[in-house]
N, CA and C atoms as an extended XYZ file, in Angstrom:
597
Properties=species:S:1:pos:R:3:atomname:S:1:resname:S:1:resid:I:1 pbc="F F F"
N        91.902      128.654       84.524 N   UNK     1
C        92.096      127.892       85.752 CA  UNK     1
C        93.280      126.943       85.587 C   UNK     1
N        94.286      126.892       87.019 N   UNK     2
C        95.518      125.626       86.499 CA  UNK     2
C        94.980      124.477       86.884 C   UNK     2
N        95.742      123.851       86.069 N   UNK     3
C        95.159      122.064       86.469 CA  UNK     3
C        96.032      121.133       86.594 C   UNK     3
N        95.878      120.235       87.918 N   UNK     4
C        96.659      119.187       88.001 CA  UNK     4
C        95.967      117.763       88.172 C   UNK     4
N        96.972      117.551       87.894 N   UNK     5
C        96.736      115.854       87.639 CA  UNK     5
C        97.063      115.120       88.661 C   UNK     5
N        96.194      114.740       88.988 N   UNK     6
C        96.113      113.135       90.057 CA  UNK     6
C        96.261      112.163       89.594 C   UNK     6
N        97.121      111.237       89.798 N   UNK     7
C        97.298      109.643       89.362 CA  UNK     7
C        97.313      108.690       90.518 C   UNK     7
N        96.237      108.488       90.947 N   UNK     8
C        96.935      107.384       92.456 CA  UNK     8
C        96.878      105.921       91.909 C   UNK     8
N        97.060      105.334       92.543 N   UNK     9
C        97.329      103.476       92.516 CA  UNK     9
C        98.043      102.655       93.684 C   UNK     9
N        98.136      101.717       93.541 N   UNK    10
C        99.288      101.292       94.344 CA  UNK    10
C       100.590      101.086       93.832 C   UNK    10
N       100.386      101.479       92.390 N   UNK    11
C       101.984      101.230       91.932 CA  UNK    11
C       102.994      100.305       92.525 C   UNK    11
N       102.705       98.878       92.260 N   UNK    12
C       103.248       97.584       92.997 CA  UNK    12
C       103.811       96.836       91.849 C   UNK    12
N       104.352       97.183       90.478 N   UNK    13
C       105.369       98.295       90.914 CA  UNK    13
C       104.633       99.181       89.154 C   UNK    13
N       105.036      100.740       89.953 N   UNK    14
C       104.629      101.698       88.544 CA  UNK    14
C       104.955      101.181       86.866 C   UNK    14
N       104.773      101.233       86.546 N   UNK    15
C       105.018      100.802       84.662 CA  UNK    15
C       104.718      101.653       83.836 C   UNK    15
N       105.298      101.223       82.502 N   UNK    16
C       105.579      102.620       81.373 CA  UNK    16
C       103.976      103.059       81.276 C   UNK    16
N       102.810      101.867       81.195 N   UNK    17
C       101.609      102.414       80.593 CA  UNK    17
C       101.194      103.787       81.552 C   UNK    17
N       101.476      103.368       83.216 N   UNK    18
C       101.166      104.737       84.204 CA  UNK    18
C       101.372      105.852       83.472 C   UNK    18
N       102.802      105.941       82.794 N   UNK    19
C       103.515      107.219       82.423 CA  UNK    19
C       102.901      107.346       81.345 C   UNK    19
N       102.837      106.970       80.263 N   UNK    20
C       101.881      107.426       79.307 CA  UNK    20
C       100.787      108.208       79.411 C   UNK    20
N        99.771      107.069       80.287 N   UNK    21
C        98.588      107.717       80.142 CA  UNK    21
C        98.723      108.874       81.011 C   UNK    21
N        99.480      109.570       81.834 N   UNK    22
C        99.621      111.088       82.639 CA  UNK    22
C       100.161      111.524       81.542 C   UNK    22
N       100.979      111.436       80.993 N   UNK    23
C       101.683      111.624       79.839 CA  UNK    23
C       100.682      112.528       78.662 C   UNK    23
N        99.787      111.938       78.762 N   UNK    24
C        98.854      112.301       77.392 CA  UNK    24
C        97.507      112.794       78.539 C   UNK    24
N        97.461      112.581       79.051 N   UNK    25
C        96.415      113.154       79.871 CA  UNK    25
C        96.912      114.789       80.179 C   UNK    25
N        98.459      115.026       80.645 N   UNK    26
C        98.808      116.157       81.140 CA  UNK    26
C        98.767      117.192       79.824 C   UNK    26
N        98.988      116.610       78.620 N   UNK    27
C        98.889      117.006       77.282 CA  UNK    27
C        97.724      117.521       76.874 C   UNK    27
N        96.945      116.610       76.798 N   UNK    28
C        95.510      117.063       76.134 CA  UNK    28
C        94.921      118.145       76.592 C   UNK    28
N        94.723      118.357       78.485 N   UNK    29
C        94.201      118.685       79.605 CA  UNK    29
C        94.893      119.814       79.563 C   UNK    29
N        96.180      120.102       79.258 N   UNK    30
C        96.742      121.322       79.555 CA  UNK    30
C        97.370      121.200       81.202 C   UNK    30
N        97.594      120.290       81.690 N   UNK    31
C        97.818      120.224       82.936 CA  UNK    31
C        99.308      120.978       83.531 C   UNK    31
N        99.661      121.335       84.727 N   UNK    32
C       100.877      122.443       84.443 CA  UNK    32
C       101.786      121.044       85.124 C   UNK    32
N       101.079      119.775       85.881 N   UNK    33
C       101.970      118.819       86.555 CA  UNK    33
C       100.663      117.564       86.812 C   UNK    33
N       101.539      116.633       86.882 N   UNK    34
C       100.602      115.596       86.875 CA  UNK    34
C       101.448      114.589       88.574 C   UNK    34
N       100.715      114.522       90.088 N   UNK    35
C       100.811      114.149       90.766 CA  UNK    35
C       100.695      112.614       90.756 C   UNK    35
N       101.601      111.873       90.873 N   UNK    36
C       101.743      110.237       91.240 CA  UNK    36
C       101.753      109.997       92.704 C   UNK    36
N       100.392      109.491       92.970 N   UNK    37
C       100.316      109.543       94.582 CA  UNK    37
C        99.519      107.571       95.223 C   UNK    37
N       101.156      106.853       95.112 N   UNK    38
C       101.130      105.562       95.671 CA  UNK    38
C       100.394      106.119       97.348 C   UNK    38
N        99.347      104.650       97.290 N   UNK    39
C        98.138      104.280       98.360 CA  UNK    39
C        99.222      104.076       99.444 C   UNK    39
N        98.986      104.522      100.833 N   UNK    40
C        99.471      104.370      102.083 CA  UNK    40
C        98.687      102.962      102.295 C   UNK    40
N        98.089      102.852      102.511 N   UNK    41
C        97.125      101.537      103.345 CA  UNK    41
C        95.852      101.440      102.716 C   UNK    41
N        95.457      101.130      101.068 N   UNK    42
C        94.556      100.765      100.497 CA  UNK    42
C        93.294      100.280      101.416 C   UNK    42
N        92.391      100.893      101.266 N   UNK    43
C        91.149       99.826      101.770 CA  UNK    43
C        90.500       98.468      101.681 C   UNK    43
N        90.803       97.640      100.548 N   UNK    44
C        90.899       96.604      100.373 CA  UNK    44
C        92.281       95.752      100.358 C   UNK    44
N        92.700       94.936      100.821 N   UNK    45
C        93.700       94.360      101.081 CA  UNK    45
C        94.455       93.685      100.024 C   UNK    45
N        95.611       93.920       99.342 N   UNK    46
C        96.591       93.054       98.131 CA  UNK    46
C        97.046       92.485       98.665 C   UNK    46
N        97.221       91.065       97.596 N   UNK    47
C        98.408       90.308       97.533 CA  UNK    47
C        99.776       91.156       97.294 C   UNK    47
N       100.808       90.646       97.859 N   UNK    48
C       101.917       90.400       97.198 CA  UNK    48
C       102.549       92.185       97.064 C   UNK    48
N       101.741       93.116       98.019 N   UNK    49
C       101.652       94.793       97.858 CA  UNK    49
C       102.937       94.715       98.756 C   UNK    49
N       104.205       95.505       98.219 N   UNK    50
C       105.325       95.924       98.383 CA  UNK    50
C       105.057       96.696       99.594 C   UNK    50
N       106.065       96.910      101.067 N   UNK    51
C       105.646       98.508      101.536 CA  UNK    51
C       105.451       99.512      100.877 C   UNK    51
N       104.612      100.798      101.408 N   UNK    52
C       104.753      101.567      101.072 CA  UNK    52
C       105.381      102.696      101.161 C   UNK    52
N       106.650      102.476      101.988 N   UNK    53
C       107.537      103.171      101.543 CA  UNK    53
C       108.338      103.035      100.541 C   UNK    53
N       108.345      101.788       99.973 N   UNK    54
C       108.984      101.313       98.739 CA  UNK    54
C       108.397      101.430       97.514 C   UNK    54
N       107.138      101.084       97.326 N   UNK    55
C       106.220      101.937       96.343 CA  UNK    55
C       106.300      103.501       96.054 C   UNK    55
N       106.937      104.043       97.420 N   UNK    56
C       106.764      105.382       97.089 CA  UNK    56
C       108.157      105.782       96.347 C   UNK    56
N       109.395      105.239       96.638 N   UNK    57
C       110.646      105.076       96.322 CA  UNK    57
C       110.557      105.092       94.827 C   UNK    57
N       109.856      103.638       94.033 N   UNK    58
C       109.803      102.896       92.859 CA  UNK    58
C       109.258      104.005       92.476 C   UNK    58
N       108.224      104.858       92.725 N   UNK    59
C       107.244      105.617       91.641 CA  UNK    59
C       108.070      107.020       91.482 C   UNK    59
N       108.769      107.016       92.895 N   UNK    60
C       109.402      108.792       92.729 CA  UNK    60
C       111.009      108.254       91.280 C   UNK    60
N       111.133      106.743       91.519 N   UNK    61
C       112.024      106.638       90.704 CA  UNK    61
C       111.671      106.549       89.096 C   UNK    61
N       110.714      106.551       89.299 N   UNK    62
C       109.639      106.026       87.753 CA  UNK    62
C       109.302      107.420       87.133 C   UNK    62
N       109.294      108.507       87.800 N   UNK    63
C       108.373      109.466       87.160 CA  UNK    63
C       110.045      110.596       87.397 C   UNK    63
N       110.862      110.540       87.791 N   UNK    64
C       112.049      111.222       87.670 CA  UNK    64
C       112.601      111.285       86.268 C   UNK    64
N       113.027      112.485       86.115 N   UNK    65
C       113.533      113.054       84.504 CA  UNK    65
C       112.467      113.717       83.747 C   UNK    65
N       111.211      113.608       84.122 N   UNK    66
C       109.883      114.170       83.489 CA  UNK    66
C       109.259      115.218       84.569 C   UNK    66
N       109.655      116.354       83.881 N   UNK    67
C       109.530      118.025       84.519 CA  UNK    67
C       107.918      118.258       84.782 C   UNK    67
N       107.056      117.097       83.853 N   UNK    68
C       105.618      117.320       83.848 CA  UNK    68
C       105.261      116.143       85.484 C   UNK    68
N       105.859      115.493       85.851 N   UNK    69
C       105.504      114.486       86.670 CA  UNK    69
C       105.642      114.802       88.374 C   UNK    69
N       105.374      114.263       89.368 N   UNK    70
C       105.673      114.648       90.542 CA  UNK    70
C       105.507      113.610       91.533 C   UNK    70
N       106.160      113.091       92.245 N   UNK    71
C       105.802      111.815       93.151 CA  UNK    71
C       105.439      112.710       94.364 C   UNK    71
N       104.077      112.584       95.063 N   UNK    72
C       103.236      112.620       96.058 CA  UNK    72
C       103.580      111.838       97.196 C   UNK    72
N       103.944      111.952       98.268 N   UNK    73
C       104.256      111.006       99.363 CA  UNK    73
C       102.746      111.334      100.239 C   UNK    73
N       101.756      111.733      100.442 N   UNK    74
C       100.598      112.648      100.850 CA  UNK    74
C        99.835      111.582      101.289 C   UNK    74
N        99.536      109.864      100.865 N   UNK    75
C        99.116      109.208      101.312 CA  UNK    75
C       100.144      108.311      102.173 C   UNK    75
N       100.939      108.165      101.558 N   UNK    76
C       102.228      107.198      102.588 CA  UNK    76
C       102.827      107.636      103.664 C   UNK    76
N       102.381      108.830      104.119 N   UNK    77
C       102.835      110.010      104.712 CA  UNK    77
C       101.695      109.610      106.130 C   UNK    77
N       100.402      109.624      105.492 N   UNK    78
C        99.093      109.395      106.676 CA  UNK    78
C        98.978      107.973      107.058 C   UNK    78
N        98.747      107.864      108.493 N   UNK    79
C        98.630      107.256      109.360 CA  UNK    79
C        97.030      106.363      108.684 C   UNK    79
N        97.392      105.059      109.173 N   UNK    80
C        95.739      104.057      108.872 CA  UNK    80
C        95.155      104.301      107.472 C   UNK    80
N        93.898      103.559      106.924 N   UNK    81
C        93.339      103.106      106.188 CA  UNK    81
C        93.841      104.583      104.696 C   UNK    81
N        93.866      104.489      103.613 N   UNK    82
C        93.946      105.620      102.855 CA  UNK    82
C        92.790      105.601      101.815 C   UNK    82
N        91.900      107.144      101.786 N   UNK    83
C        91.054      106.968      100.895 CA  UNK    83
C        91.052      108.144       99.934 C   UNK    83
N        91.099      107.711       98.213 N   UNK    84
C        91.199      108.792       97.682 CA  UNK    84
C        90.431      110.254       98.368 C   UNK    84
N        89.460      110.082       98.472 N   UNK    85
C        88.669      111.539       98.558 CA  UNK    85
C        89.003      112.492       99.791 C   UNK    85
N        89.998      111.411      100.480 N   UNK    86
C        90.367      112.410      102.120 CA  UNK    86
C        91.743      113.180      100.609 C   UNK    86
N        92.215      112.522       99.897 N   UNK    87
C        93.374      112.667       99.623 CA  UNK    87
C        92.973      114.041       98.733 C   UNK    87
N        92.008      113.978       97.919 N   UNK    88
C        91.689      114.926       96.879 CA  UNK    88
C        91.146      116.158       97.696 C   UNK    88
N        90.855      116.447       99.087 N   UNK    89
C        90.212      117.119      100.513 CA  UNK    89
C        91.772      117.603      100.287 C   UNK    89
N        92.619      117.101      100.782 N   UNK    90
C        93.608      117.448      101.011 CA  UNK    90
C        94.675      118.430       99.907 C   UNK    90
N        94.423      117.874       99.039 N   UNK    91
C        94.865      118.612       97.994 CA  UNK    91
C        93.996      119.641       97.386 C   UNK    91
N        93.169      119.239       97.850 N   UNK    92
C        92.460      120.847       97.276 CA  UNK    92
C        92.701      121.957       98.440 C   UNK    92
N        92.929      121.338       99.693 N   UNK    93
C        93.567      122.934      100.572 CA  UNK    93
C        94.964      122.902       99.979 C   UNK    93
N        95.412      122.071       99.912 N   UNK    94
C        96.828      122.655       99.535 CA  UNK    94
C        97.002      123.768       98.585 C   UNK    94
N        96.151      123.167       97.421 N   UNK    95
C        96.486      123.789       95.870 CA  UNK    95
C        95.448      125.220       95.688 C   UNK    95
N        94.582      125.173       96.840 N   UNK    96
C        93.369      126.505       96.785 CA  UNK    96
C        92.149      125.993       95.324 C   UNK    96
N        91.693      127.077       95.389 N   UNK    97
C        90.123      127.044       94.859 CA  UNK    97
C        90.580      127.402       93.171 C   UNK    97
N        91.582      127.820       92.870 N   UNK    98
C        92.518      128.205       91.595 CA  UNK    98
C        92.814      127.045       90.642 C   UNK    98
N        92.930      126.032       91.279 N   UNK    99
C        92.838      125.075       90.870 CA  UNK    99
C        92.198      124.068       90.580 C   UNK    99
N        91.973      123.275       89.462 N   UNK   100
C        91.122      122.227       89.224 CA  UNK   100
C        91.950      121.061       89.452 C   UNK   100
N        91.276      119.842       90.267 N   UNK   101
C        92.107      118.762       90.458 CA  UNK   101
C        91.399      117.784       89.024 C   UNK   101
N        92.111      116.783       88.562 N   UNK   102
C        91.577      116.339       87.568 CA  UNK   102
C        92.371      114.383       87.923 C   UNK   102
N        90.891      114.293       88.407 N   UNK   103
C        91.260      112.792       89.138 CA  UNK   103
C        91.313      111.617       87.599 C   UNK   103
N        92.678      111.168       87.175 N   UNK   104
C        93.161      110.173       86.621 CA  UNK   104
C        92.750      108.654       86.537 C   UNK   104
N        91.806      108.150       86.156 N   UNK   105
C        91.955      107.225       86.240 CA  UNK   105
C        91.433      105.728       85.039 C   UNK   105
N        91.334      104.743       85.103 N   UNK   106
C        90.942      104.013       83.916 CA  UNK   106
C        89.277      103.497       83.933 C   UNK   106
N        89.060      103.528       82.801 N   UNK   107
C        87.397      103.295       82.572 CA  UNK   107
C        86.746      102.122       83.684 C   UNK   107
N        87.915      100.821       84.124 N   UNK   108
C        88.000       99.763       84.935 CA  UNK   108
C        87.173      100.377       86.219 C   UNK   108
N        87.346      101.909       86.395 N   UNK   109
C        87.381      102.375       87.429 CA  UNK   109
C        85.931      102.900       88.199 C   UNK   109
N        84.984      103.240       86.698 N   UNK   110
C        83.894      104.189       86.710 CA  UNK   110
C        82.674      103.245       87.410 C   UNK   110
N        82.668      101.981       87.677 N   UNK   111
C        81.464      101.436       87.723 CA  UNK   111
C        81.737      101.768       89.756 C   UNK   111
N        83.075      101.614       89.908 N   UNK   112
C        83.066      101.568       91.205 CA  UNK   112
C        82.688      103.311       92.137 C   UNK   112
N        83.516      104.126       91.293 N   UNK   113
C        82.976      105.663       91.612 CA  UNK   113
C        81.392      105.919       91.281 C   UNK   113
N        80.619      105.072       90.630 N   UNK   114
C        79.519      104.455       90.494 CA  UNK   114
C        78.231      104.262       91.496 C   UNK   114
N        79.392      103.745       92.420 N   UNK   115
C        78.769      102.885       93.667 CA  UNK   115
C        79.158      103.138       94.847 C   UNK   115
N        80.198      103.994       94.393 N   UNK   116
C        80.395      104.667       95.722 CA  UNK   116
C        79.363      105.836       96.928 C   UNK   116
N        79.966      104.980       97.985 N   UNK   117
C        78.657      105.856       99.211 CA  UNK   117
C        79.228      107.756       98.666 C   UNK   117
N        80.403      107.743       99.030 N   UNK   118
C        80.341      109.176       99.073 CA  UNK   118
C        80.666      109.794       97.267 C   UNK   118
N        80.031      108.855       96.912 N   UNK   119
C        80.692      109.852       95.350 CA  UNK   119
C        80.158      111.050       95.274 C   UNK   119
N        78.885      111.762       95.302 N   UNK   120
C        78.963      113.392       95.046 CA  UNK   120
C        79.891      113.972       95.717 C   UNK   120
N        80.700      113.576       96.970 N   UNK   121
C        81.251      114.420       97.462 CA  UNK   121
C        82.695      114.655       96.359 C   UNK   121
N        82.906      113.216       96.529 N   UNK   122
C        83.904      113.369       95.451 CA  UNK   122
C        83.782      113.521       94.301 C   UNK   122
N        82.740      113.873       93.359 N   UNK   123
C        82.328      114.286       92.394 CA  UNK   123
C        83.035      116.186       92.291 C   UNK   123
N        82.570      116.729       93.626 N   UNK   124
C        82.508      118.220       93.645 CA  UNK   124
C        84.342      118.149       93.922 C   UNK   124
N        85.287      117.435       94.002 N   UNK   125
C        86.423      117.540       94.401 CA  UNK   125
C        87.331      117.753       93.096 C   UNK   125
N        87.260      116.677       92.037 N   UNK   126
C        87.511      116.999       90.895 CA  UNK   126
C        86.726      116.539       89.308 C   UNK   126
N        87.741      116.436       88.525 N   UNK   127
C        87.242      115.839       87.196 CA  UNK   127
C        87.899      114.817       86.454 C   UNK   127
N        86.867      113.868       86.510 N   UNK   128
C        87.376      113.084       86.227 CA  UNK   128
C        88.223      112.787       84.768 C   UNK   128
N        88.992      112.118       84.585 N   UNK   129
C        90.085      112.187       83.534 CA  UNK   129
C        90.355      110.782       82.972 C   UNK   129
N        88.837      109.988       82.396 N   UNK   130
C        88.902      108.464       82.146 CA  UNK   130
C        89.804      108.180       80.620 C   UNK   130
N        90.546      106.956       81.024 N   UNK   131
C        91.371      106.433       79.532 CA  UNK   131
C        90.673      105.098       80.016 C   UNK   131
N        90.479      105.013       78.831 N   UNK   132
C        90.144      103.889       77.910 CA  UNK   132
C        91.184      102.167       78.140 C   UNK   132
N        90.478      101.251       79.454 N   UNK   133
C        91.832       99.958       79.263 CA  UNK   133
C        91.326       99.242       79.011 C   UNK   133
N        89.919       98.548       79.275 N   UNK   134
C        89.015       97.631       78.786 CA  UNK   134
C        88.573       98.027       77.495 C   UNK   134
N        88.199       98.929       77.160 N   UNK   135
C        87.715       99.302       75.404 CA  UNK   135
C        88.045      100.347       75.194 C   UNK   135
N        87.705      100.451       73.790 N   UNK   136
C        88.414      101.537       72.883 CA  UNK   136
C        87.243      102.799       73.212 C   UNK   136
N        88.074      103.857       73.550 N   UNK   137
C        86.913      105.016       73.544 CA  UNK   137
C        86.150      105.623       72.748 C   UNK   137
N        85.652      104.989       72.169 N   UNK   138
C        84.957      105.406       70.781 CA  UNK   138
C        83.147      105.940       71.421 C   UNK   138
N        82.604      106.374       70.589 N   UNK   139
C        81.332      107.389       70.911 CA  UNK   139
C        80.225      106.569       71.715 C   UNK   139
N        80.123      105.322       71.346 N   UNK   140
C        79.416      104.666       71.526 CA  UNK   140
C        79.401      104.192       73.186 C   UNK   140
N        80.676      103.983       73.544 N   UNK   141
C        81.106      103.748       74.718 CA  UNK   141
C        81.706      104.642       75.605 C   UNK   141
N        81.719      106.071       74.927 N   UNK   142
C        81.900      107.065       75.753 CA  UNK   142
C        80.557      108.057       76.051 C   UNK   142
N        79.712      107.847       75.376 N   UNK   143
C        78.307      107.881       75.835 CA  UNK   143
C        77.433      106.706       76.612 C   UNK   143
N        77.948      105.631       76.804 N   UNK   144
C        77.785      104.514       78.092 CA  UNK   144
C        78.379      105.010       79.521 C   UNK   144
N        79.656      105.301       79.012 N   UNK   145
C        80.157      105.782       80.483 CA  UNK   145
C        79.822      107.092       81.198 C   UNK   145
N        79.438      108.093       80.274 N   UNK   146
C        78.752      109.171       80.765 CA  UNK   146
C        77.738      108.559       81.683 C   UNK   146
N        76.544      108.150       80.710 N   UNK   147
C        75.323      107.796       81.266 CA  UNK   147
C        75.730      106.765       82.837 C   UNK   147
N        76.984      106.402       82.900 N   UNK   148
C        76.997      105.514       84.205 CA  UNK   148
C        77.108      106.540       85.101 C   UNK   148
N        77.883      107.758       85.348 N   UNK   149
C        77.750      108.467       86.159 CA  UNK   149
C        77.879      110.248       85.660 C   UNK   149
N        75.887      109.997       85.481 N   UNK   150
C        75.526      111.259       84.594 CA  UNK   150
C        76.069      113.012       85.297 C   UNK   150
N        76.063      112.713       86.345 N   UNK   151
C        76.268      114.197       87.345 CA  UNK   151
C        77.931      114.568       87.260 C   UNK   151
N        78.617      113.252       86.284 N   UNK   152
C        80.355      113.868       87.050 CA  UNK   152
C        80.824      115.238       85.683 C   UNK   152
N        82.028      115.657       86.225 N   UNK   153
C        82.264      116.309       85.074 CA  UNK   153
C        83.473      115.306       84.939 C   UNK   153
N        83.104      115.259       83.698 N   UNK   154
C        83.771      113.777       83.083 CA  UNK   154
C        84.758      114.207       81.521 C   UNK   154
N        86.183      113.768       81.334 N   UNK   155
C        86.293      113.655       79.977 CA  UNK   155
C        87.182      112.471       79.457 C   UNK   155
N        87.654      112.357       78.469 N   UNK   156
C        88.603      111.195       78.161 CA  UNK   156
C        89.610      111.530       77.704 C   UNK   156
N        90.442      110.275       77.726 N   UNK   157
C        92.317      111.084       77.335 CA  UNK   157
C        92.354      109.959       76.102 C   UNK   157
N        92.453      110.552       75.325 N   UNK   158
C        92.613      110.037       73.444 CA  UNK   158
C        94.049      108.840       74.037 C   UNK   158
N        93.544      107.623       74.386 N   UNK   159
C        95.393      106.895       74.272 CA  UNK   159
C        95.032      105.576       73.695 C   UNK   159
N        96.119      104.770       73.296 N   UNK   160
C        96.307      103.485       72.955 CA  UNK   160
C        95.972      102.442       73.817 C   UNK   160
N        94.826      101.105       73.498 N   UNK   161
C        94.614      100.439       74.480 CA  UNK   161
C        95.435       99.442       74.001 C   UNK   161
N        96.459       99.700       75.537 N   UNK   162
C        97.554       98.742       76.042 CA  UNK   162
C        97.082       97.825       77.133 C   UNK   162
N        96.878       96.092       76.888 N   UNK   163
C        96.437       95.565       78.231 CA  UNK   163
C        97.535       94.775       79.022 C   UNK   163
N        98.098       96.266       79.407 N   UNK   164
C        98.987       95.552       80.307 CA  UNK   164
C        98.959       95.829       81.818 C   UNK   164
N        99.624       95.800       83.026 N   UNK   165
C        99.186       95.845       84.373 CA  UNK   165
C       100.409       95.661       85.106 C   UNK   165
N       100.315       96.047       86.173 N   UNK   166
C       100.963       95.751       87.469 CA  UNK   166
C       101.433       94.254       87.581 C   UNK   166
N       100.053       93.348       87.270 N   UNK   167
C        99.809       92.317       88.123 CA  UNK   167
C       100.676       91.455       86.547 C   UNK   167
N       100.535       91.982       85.419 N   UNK   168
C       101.240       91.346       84.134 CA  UNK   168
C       102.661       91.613       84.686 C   UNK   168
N       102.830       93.130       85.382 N   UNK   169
C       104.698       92.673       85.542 CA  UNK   169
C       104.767       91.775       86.622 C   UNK   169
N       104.563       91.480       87.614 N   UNK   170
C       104.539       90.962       88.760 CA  UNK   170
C       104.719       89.226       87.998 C   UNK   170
N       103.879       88.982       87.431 N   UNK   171
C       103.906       87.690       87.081 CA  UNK   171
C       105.137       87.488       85.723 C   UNK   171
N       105.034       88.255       85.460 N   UNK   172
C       106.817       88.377       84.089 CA  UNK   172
C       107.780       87.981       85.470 C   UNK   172
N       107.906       89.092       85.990 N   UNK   173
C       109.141       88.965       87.293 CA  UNK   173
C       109.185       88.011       87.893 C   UNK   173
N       107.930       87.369       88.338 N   UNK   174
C       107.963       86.056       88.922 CA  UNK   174
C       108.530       84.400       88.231 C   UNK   174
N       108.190       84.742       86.652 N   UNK   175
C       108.642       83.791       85.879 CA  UNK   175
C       109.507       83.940       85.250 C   UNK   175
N       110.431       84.689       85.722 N   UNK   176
C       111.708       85.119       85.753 CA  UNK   176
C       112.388       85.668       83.762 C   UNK   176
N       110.680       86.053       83.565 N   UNK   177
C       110.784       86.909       82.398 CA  UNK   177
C       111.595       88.539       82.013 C   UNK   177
N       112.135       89.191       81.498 N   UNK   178
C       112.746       89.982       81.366 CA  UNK   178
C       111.396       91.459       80.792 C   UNK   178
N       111.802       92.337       81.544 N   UNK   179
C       110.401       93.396       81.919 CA  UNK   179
C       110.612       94.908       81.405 C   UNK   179
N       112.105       94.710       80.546 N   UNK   180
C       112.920       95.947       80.616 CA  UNK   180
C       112.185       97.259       79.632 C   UNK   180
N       111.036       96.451       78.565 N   UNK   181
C       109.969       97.180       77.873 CA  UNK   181
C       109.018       97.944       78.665 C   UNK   181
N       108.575       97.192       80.159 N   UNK   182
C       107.143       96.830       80.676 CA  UNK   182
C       107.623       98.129       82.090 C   UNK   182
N       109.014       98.778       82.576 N   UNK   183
C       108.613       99.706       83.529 CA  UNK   183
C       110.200      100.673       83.166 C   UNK   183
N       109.992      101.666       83.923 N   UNK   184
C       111.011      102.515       83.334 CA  UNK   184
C       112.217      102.021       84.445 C   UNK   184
N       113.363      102.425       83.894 N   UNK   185
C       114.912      101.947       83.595 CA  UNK   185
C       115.477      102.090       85.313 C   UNK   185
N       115.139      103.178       86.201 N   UNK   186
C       115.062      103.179       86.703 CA  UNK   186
C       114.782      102.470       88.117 C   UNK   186
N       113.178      101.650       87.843 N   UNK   187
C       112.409      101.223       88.270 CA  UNK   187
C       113.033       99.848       87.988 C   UNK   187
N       113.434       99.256       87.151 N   UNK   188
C       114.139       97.798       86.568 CA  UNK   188
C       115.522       97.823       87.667 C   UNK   188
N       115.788       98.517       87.909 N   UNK   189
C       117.492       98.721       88.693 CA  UNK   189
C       116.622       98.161       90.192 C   UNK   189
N       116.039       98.916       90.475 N   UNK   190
C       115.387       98.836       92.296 CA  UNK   190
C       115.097       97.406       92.283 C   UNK   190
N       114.204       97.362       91.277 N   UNK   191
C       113.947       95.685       91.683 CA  UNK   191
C       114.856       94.711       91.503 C   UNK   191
N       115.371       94.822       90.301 N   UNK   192
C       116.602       93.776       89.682 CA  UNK   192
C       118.206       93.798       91.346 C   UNK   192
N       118.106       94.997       91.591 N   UNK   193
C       118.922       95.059       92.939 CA  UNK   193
C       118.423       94.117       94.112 C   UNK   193
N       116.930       94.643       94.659 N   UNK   194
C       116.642       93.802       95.587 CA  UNK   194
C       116.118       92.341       95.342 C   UNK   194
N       115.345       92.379       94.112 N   UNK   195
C       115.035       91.098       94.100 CA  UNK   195
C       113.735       91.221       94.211 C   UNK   195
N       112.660       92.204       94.252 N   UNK   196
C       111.424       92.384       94.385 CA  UNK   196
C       110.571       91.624       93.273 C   UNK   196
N       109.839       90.811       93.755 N   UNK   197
C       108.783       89.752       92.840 CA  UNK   197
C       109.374       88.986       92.396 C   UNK   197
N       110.673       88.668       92.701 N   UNK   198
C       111.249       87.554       91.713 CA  UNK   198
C       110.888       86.238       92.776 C   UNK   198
N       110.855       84.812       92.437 N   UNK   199
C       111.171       83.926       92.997 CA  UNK   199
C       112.414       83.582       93.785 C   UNK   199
């Protein structure tokens, strides 16, 4: 079966850790492409959230030069509120029944797919693909997170816990710290041009 990779977020703004962990996720997984698909109109409301046509800009600029990567416009594209599982609906007509979608995301993430009203649905859509940002994935805690949501098909992506974030560059940029480690080279030009998050 081929498999792709889902990465959504709001990418406000994308950073090296994003690329990694698709990076090693598309690796392990065997994935043939790993989709970066910035939120049109998140359901809960951000601070300080860039348009999203500019998010979509920053991420298609972030994941350019990497043949394994792909910027998704699929939510920024739809009209009103955006919710993964219309999105993973959507991509599964696109991509047919041939495909396994393999939804990306960080352990931060599992208590809320958890609690979600429609999670079986989105359970049957893809698989989940948890890395490790709050703790180290070790047995102990990857048999916790199973048991949080026993029905998913669930696995983990072997990576380095890096605690870094969006909201860590946002506040570098704001304190007019230098970020040139913290997002790709690319992505440093767009903002350093307009001036995005700086004071």
């Amino acid at each position: 079966m081929r498999q792709i990779g889902i990465m959504g977020g709001t990418f406000n703004p994308p950073h090296n850790l994003h690329l990694l962990v698709a990076q090693l996720a598309g690796e392990q997984y065997e994935m043939e492409k790993v989709l970066f698909v910035p939120s049109g109109q998140p359901p809960h409301k951000k601070a300080n959230l860039l348009p999203k046509e500019v998010r979509f800009e920053l991420t298609a600029a972030a994941v350019s030069g990497n043949p394994l990567f792909e910027a998704s416009s699929i939510e920024v594209d739809r009209p009103g509120v955006t919710w993964s599982i219309d999105t993973l609906r959507a991509l599964k007509k696109i991509y047919g029944r041939d495909v396994r979608l393999n939804f990306i995301i960080g352990d931060d993430n599992l208590p809320v797919i958890r609690d979600y009203a429609r999670r079986e649905s989105l359970l049957k859509l893809a698989r989940l693909v948890v890395c490790p940002r709050k703790r180290v994935g070790n047995q102990r805690n990857i048999r916790e997170w199973r048991r949080m949501i026993p029905n998913a098909d669930m696995v983990f992506v072997d990576c380095p816990l890096f605690p870094f974030s969006s909201t860590l560059v946002r506040d570098w940029l704001e304190a007019g710290r230098d970020v040139r480690y913290l997002v790709p080279a690319p992505v440093l030009e767009i903002i350093d041009q307009r001036g995005y998050f700086r004071k």
